[in-house]
N, C-alpha and C positions, 0 to 999 in steps of 0.2 A: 550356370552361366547366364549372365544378363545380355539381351538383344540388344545392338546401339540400331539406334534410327540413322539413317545417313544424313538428315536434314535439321538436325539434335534432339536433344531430350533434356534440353537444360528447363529449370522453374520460369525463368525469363520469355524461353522461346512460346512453352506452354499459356502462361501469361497475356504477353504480346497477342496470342493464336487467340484465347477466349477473349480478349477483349477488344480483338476486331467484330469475334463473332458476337459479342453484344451489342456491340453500335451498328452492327448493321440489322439486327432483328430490330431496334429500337427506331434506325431509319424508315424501317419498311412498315412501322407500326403507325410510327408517325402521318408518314406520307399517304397510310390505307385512311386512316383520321381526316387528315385532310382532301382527300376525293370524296367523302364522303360527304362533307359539309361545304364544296365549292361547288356552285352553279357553273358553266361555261357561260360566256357570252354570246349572246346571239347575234349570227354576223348579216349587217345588212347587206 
Protein backbone atom coordinates (compact mmCIF):
# COMPACT_ATOMS: atom_id res chain seq x y z
CA UNK A 1 0.00 0.00 0.00
CA UNK A 2 1.09 3.42 -0.90
CA UNK A 3 1.36 6.37 1.93
CA UNK A 4 -0.69 9.61 0.80
CA UNK A 5 1.00 12.76 2.14
CA UNK A 6 -1.96 15.00 3.53
CA UNK A 7 -0.41 18.14 1.87
CA UNK A 8 -0.08 15.88 -1.85
CA UNK A 9 2.02 14.06 -3.66
CA UNK A 10 1.10 15.19 -7.01
CA UNK A 11 4.28 15.90 -10.00
CA UNK A 12 2.89 19.79 -9.80
CA UNK A 13 2.93 20.07 -5.95
CA UNK A 14 6.65 18.50 -6.02
CA UNK A 15 7.61 20.76 -8.94
CA UNK A 16 6.05 24.07 -7.58
CA UNK A 17 8.24 22.75 -4.03
CA UNK A 18 11.90 22.42 -6.06
CA UNK A 19 11.48 25.21 -7.66
CA UNK A 20 10.92 27.62 -4.97
CA UNK A 21 13.79 25.71 -3.48
CA UNK A 22 15.95 26.93 -6.39
CA UNK A 23 15.25 30.36 -6.48
CA UNK A 24 15.82 30.79 -3.14
CA UNK A 25 19.38 28.99 -3.01
CA UNK A 26 19.86 31.25 -6.22
CA UNK A 27 18.71 34.47 -4.20
CA UNK A 28 20.86 33.75 -1.42
CA UNK A 29 23.90 33.10 -3.86
CA UNK A 30 23.31 36.10 -5.50
CA UNK A 31 22.74 38.46 -2.61
CA UNK A 32 26.22 36.48 -0.80
CA UNK A 33 27.86 37.94 -4.42
CA UNK A 34 26.69 41.00 -3.83
CA UNK A 35 28.00 41.74 -0.09
CA UNK A 36 30.77 40.72 -1.11
CA UNK A 37 31.60 43.17 -3.81
CA UNK A 38 29.50 46.39 -1.99
CA UNK A 39 31.44 48.91 0.10
CA UNK A 40 29.04 50.69 2.75
CA UNK A 41 29.19 54.15 2.74
CA UNK A 42 30.74 56.06 5.11
CA UNK A 43 28.34 58.16 7.24
CA UNK A 44 29.54 61.55 8.01
Amino acid sequence: MKSRSPIGNNPEFRLRLQTGCDLRRAELEVAAKIRARVQPLEVA
